[in-house]
Backbone and ligand atoms as CSV (ligand in chain L), in Angstrom:
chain,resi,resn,atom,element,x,y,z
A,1,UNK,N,N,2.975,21.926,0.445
A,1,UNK,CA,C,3.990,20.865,0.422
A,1,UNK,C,C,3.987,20.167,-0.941
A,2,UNK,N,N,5.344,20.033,-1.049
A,2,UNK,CA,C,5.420,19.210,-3.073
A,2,UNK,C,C,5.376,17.691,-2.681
A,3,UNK,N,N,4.931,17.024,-3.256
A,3,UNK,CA,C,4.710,15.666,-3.749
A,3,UNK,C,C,5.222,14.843,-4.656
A,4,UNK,N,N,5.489,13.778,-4.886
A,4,UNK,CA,C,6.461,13.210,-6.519
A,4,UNK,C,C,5.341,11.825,-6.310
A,5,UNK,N,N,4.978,11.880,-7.710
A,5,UNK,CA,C,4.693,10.778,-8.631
A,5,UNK,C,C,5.615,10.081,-9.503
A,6,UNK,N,N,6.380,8.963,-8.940
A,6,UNK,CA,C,7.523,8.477,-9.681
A,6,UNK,C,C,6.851,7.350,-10.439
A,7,UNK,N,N,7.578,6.882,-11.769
A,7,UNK,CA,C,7.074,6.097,-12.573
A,7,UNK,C,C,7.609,5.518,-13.960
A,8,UNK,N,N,7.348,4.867,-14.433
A,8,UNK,CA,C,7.635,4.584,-15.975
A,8,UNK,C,C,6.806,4.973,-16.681
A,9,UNK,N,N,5.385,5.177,-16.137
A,9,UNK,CA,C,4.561,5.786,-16.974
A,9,UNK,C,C,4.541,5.291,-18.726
A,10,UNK,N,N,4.855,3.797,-19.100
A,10,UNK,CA,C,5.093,3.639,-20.394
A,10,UNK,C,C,4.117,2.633,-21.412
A,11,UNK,N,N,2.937,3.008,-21.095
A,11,UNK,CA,C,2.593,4.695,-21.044
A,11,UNK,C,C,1.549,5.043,-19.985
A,12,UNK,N,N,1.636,6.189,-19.444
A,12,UNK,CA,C,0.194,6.935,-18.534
A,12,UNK,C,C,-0.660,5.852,-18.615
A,13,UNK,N,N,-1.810,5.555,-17.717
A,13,UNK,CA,C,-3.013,4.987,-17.854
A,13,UNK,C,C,-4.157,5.444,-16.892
A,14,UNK,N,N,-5.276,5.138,-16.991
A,14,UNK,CA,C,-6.268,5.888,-15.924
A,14,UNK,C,C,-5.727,5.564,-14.651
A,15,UNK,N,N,-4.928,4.126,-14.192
A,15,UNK,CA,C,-4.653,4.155,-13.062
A,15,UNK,C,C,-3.875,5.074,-12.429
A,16,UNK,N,N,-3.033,5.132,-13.554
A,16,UNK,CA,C,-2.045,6.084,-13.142
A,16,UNK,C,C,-2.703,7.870,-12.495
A,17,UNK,N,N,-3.453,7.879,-13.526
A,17,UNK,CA,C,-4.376,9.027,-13.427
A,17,UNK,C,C,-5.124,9.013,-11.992
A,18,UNK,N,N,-5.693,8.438,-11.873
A,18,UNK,CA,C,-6.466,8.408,-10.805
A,18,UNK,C,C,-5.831,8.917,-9.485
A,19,UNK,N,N,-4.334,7.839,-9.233
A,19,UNK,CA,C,-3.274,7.761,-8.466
A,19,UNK,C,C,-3.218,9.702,-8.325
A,20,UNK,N,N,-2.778,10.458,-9.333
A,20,UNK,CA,C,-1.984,11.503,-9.610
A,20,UNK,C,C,-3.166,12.605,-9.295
A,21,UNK,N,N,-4.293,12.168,-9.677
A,21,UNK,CA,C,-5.528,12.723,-9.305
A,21,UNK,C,C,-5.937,13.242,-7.767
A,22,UNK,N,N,-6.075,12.103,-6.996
A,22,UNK,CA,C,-6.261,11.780,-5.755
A,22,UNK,C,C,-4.880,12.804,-5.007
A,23,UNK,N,N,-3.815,12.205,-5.394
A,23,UNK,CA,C,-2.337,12.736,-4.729
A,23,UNK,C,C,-2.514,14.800,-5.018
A,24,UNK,N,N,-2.853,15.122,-6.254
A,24,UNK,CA,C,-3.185,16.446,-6.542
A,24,UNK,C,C,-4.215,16.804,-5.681
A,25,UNK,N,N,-5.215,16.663,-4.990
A,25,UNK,CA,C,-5.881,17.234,-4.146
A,25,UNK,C,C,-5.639,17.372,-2.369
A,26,UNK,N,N,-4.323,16.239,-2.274
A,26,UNK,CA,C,-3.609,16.562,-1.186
A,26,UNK,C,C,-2.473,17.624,-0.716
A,27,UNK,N,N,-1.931,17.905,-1.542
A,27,UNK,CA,C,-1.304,18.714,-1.808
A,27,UNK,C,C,-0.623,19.590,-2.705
A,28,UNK,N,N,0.067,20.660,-2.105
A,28,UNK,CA,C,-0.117,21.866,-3.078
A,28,UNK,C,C,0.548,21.741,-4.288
A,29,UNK,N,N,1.549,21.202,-4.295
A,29,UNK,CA,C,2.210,20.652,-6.252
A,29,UNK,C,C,2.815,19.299,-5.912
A,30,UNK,N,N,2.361,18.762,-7.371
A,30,UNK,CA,C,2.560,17.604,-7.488
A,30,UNK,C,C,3.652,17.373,-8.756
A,31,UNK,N,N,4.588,16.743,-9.112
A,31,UNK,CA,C,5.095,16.362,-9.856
A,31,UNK,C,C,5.474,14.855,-10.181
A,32,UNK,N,N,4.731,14.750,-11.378
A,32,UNK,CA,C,5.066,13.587,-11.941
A,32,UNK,C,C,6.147,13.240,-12.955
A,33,UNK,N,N,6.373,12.587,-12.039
A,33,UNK,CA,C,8.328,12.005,-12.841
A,33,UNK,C,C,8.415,10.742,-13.157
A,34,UNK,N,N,8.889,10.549,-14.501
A,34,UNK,CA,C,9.198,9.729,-15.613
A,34,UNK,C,C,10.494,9.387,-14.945
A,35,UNK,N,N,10.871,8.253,-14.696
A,35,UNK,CA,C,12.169,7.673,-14.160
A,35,UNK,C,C,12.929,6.245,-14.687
A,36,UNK,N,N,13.871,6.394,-14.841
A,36,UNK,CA,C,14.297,4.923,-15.862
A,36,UNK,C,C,14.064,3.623,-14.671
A,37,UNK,N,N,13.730,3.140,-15.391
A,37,UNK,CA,C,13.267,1.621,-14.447
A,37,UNK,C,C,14.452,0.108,-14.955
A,38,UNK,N,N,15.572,0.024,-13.995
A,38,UNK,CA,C,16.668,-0.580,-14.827
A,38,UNK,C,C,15.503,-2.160,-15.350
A,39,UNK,N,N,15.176,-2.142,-14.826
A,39,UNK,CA,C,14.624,-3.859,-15.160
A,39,UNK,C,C,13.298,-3.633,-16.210
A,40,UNK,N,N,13.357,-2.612,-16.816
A,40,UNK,CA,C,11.919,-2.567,-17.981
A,40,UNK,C,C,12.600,-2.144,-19.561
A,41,UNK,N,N,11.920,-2.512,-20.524
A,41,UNK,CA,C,12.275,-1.824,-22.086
A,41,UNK,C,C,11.379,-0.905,-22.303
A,42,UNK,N,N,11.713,0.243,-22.708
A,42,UNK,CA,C,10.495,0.718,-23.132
A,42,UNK,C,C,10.124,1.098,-24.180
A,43,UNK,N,N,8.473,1.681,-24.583
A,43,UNK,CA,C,8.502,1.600,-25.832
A,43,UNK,C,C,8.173,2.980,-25.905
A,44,UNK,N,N,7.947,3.967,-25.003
A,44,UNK,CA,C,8.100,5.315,-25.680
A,44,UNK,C,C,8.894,6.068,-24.836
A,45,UNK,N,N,9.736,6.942,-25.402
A,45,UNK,CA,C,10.617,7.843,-25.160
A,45,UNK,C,C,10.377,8.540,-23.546
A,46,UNK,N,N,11.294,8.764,-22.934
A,46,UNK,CA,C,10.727,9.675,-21.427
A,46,UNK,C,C,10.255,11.114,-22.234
A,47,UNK,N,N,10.875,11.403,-23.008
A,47,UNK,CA,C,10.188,13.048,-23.566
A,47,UNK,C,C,8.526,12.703,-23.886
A,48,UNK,N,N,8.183,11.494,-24.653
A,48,UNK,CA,C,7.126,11.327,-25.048
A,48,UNK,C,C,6.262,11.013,-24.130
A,49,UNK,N,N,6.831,10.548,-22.854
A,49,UNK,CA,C,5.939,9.811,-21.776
A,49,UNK,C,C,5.469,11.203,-21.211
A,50,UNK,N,N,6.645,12.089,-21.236
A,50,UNK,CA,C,6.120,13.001,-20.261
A,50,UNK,C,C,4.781,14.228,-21.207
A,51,UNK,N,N,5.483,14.639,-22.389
A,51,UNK,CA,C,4.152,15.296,-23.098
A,51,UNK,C,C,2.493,14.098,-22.822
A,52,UNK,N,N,2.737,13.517,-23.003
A,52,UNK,CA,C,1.529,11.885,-22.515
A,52,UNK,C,C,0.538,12.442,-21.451
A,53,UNK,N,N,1.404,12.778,-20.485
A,53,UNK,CA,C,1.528,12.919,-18.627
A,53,UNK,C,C,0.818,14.466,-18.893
A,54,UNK,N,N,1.115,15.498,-19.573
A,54,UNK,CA,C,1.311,16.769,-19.735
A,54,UNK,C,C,-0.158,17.194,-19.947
A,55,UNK,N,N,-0.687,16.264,-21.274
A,55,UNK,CA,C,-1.450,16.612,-22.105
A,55,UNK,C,C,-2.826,15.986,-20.953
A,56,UNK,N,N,-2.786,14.896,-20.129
A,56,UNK,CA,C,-3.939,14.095,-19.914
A,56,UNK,C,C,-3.949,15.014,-18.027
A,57,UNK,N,N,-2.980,15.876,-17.760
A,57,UNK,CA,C,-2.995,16.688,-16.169
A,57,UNK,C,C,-2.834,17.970,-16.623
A,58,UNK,N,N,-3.453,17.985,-17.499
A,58,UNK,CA,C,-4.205,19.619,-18.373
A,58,UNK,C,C,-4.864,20.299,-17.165
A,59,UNK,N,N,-5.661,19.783,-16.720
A,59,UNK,CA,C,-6.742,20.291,-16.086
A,59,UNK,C,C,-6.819,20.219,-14.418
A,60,UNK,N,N,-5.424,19.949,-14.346
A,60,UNK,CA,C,-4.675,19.718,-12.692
A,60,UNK,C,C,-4.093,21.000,-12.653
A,61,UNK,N,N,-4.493,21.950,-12.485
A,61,UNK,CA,C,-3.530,23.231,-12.309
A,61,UNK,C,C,-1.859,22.835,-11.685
A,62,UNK,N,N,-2.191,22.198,-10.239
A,62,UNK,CA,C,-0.855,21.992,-9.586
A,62,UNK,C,C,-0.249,21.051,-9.930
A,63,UNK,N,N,0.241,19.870,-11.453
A,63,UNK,CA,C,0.458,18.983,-11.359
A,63,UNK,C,C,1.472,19.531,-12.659
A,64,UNK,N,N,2.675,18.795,-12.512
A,64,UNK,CA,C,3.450,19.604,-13.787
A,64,UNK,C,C,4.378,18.007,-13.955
A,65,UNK,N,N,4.704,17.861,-15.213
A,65,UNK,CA,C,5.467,16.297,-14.944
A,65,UNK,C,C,6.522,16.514,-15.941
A,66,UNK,N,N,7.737,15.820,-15.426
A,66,UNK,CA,C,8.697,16.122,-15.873
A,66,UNK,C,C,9.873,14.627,-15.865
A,67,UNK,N,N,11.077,14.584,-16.236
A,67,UNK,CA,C,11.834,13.462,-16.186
A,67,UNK,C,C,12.854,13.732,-15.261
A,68,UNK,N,N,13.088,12.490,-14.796
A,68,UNK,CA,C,14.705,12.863,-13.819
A,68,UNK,C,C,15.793,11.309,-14.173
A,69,UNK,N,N,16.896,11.890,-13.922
A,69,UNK,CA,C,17.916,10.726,-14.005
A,69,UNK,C,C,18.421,10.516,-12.359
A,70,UNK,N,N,19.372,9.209,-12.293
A,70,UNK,CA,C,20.018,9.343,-11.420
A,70,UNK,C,C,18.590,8.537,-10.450
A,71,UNK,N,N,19.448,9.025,-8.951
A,71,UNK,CA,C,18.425,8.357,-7.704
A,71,UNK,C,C,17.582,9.183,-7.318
A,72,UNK,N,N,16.049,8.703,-7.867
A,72,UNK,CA,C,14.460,9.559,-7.138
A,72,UNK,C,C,14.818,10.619,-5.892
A,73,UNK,N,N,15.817,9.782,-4.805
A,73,UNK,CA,C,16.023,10.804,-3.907
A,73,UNK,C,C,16.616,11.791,-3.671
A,74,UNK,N,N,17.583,11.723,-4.930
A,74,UNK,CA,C,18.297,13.358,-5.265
A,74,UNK,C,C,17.996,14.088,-5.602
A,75,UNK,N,N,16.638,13.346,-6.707
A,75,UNK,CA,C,15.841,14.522,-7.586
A,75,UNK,C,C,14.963,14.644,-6.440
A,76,UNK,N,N,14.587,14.318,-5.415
A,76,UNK,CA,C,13.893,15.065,-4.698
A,76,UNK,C,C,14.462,15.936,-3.239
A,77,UNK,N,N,14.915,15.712,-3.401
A,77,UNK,CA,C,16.375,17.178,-2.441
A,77,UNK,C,C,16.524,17.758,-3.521
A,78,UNK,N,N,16.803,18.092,-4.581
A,78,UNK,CA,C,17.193,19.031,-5.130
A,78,UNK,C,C,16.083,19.995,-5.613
A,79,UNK,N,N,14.273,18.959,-5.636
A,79,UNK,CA,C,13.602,19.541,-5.957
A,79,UNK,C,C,12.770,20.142,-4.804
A,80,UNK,N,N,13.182,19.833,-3.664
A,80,UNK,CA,C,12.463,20.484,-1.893
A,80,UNK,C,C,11.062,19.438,-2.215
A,81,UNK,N,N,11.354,18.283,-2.580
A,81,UNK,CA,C,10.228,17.389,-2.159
A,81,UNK,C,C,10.107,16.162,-1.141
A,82,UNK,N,N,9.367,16.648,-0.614
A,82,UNK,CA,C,9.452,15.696,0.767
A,82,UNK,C,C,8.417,14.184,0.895
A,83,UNK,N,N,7.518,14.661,-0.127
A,83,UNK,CA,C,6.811,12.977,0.210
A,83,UNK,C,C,7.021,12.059,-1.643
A,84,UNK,N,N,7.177,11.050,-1.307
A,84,UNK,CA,C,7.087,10.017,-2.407
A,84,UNK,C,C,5.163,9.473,-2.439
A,85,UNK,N,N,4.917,9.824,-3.827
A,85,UNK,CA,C,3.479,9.121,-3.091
A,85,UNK,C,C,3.196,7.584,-4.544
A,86,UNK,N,N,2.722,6.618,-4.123
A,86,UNK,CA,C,2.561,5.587,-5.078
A,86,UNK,C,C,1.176,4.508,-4.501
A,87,UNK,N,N,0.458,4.638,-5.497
A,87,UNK,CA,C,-0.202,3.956,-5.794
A,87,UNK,C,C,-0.337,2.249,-5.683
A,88,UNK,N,N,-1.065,1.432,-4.818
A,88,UNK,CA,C,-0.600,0.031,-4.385
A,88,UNK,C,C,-1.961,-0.499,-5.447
A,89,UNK,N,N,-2.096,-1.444,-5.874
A,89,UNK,CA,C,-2.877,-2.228,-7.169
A,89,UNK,C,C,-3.775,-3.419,-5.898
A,90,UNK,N,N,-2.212,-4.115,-5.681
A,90,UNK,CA,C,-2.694,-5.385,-4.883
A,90,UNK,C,C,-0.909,-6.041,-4.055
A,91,UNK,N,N,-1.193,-6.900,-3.896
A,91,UNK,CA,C,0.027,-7.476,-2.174
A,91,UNK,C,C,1.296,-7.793,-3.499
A,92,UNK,N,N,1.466,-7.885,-4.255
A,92,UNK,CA,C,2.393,-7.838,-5.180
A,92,UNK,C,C,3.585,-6.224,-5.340
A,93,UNK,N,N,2.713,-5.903,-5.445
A,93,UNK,CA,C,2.972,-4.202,-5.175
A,93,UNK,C,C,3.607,-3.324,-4.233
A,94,UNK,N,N,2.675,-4.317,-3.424
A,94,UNK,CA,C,3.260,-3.781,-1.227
A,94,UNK,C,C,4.531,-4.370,-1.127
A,95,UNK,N,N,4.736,-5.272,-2.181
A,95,UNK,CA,C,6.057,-6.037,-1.763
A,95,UNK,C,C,7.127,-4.974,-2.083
A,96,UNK,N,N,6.864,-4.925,-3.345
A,96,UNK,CA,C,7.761,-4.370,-4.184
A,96,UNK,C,C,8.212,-2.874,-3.673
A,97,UNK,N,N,7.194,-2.366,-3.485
A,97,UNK,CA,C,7.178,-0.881,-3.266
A,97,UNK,C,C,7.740,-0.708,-1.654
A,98,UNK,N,N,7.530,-1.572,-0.963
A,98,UNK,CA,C,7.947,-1.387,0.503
A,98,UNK,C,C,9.354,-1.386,0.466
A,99,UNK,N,N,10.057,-2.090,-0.224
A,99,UNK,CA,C,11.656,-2.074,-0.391
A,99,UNK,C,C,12.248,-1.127,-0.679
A,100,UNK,N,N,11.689,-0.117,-1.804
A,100,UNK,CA,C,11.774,0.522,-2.185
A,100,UNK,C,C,11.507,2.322,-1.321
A,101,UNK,N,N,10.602,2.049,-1.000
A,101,UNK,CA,C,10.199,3.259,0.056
A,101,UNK,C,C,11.228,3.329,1.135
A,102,UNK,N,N,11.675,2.031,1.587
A,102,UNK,CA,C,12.573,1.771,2.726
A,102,UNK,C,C,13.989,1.901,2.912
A,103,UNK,N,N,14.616,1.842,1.469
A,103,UNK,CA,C,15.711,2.624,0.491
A,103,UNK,C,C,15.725,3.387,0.516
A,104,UNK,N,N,15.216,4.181,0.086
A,104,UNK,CA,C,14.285,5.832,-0.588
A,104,UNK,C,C,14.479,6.540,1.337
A,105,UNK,N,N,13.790,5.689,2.076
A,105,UNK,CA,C,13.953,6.602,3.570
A,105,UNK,C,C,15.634,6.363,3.938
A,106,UNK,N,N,15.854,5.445,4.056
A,106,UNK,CA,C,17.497,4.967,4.908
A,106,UNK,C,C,18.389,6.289,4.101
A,107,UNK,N,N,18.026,6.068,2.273
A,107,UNK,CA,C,19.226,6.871,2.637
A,107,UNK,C,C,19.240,8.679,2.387
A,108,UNK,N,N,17.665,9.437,2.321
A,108,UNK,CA,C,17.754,10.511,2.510
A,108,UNK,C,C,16.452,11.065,3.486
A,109,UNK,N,N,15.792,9.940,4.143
A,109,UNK,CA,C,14.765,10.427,5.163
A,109,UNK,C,C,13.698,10.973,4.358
A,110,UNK,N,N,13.393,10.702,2.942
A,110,UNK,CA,C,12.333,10.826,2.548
A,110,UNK,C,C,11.033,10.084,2.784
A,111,UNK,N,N,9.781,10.641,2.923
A,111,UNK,CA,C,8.823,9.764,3.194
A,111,UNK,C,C,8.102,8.870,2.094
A,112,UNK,N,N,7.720,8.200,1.939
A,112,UNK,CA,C,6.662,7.372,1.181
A,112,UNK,C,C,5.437,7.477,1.830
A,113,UNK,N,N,4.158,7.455,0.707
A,113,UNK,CA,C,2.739,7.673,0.814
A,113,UNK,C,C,2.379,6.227,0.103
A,114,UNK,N,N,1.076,5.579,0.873
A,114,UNK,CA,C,0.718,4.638,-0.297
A,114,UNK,C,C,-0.627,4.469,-0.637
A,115,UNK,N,N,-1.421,4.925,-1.858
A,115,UNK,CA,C,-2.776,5.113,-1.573
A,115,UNK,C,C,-2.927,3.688,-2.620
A,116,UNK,N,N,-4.465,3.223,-1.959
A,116,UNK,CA,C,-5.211,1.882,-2.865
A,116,UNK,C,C,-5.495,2.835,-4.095
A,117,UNK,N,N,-4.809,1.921,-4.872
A,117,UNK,CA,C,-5.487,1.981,-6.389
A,117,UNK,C,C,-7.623,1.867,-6.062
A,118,UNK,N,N,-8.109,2.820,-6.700
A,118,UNK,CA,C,-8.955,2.617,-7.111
A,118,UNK,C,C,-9.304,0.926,-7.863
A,119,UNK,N,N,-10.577,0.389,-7.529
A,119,UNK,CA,C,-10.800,-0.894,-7.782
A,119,UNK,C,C,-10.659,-1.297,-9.127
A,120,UNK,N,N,-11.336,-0.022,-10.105
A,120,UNK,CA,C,-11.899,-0.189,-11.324
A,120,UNK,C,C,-10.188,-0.368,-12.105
A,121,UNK,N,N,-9.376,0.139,-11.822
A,121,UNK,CA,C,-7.885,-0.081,-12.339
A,121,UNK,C,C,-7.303,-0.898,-12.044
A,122,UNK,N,N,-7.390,-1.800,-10.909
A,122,UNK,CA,C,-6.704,-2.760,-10.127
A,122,UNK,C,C,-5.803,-3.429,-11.263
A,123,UNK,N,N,-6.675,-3.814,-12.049
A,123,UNK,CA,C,-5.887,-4.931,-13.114
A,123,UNK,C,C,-4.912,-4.211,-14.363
A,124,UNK,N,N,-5.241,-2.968,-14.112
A,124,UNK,CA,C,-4.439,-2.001,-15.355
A,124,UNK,C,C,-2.688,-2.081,-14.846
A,125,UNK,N,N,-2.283,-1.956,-16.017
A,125,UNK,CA,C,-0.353,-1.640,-16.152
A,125,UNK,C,C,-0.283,-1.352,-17.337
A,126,UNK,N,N,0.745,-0.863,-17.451
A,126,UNK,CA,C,1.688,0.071,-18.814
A,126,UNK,C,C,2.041,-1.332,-19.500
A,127,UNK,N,N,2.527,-2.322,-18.661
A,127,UNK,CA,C,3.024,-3.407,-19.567
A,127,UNK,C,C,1.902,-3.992,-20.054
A,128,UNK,N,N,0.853,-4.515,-19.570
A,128,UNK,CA,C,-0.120,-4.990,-20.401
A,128,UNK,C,C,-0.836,-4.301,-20.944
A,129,UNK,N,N,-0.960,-2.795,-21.110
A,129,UNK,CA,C,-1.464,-2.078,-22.187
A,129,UNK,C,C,-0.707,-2.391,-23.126
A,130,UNK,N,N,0.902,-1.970,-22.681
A,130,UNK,CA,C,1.404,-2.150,-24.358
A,130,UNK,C,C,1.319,-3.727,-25.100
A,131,UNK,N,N,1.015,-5.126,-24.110
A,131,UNK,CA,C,1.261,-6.447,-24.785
A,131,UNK,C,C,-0.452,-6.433,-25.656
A,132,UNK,N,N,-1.396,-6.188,-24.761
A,132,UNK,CA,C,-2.746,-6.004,-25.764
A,132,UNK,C,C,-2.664,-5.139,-26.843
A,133,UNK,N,N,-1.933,-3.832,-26.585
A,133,UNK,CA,C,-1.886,-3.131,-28.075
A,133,UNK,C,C,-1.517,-4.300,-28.990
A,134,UNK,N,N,-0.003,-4.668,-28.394
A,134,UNK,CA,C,0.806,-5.041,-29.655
A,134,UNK,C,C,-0.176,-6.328,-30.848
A,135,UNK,N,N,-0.884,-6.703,-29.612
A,135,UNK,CA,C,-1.276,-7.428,-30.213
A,135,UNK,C,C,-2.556,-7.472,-30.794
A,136,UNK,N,N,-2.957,-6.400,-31.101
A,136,UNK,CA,C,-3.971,-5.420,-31.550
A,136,UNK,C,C,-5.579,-5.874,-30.987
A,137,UNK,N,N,-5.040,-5.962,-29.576
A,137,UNK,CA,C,-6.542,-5.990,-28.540
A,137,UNK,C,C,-6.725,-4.018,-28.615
A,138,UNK,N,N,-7.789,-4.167,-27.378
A,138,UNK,CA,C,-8.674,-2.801,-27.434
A,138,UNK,C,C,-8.206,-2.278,-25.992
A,139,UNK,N,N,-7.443,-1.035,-26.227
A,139,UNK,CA,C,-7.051,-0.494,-24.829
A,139,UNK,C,C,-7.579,0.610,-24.678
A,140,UNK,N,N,-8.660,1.190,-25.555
A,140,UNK,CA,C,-9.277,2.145,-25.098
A,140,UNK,C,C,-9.753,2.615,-23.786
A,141,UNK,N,N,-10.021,1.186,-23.091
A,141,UNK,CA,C,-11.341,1.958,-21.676
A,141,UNK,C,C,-10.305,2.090,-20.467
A,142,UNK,N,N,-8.379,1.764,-21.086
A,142,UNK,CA,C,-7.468,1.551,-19.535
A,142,UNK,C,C,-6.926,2.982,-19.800
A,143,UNK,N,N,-6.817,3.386,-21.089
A,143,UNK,CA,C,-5.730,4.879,-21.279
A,143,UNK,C,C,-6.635,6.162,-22.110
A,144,UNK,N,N,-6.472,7.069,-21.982
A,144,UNK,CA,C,-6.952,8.498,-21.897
A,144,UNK,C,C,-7.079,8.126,-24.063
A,145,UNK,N,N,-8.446,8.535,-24.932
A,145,UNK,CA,C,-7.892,8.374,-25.698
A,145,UNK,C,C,-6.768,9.087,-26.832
A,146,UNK,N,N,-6.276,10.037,-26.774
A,146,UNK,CA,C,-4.817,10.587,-27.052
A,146,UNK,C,C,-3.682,9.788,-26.928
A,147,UNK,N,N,-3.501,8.931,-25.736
A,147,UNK,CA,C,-2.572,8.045,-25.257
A,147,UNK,C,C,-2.779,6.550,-25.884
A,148,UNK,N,N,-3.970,6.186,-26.080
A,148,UNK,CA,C,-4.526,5.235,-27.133
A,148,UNK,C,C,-3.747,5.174,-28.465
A,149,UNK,N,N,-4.234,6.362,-29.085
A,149,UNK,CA,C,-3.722,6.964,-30.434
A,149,UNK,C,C,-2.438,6.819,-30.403
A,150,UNK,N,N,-1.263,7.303,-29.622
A,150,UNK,CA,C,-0.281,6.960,-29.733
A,150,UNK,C,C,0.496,6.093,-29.817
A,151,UNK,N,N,-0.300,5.254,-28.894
A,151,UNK,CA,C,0.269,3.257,-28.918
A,151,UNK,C,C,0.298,3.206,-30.069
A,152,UNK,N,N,-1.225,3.142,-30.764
A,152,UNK,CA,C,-1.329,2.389,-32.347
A,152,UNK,C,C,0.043,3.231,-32.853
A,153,UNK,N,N,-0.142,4.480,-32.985
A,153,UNK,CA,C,0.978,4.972,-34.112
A,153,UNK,C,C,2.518,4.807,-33.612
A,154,UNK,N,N,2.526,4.302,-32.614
A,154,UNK,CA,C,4.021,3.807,-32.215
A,154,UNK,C,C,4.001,2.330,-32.760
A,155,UNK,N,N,3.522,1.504,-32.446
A,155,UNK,CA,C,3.207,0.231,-32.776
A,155,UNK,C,C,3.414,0.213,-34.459
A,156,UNK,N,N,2.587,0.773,-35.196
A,156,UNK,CA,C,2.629,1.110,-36.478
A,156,UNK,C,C,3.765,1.351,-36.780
A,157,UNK,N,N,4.436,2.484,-36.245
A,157,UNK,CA,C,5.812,2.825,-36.658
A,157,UNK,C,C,6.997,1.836,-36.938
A,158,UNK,N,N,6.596,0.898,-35.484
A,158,UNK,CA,C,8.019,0.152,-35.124
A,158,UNK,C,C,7.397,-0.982,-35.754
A,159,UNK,N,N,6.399,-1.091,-36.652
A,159,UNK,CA,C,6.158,-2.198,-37.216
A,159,UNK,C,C,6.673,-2.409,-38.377
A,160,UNK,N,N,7.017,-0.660,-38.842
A,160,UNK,CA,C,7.328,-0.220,-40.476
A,160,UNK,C,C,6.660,0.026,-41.429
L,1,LIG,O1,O,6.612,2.505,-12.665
L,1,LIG,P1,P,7.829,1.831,-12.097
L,1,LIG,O2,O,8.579,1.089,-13.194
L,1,LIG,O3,O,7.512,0.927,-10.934
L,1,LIG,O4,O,8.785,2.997,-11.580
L,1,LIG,C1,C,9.971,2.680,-10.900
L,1,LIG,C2,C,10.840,3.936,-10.681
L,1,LIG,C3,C,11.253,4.547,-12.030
L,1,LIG,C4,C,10.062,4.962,-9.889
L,1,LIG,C5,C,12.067,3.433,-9.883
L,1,LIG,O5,O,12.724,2.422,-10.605
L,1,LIG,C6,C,13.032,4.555,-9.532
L,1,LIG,O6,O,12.806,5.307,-8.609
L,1,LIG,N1,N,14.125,4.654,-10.314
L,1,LIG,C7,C,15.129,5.675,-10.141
L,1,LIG,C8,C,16.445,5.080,-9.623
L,1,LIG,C9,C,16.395,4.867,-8.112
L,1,LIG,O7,O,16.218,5.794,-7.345
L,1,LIG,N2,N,16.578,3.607,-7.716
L,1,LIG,C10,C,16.557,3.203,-6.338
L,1,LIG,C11,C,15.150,2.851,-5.885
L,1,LIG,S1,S,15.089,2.394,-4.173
């Protein structure tokens, strides 16, 4: 049975990992999908998020990640995927994500999965990786370091 890891992924982080980790040993392929999030900016490209995603589920045989447009639930009818699986942090999350799952079912009977974040990530996000980069704190011990490297040299870039 296929699986979807939906996300902004902007960028990957161990939580995320962990999440995609855990979900890969449940079942037989997993795909992680880069999805536009209307209410976020982002700071790296979905092509870049997904090589990110690519490079750090090397070693996931069944895990392949890719981008989709449009509504999660089309790309998953079109892709024969039947469960949504996401990662809960803390009751902020359950909020958010329950609305969402509940959408996601009404209007194509897809399921939602929700596994606890691992403890040690609880406090990790893409957005506060990128506000500590920017502000040249140490995000080494939240993101893979390859994905590290890239902040700085994005940061750098868009700094000029
Ligand atoms: O990591 P995020 O930002 O919480 O991911 C949210 C994402 C991209 C998975 C969500 O916004 C999404 O599914 N967007 C695709 C458009 C869609 O299907 N919207 C209706 C959601 S009920």
């Amino acid at each position: 049975m296929k699986a979807i890891c939906p996300g902004s992924f902007d960028p990957v982080t161990f939580g995320h990992l962990d999440i995609v980790t855990r979900v890969a040993s449940m079942f037989d392929e997993v795909i992680v999908a880069v999805g536009h999030n209307m209410s976020k900016n982002g700071l790296f490209l979905p092509a870049e998020r997904v090589e990110m995603i690519t490079e750090c589920t090397a070693d996931l045989p069944n895990v392949t990640a890719t981008t989709f447009s449009g509504l999660l639930v089309d790309f998953c009818r079109d892709q024969g995927i039947g469960v949504i699986a996401k990662g809960l942090r803390f009751g902020a999350d359950f909020d958010y994500e329950l609305q969402m799952a509940q959408m996601n079912g009404h209007l194509t009977g897809v399921e939602t999965i929700f596994l606890p974040t691992s403890p040690q990530w609880s406090f990790v996000s893409s957005s506060l990786v990128r506000e500590v980069a920017t502000l040249s704190g140490d995000v080494s011990a939240l993101v893979p370091d390859t994905v590290a490297a890239r902040v700085r040299a994005k940061l750098a870039e868009r700094a000029g």
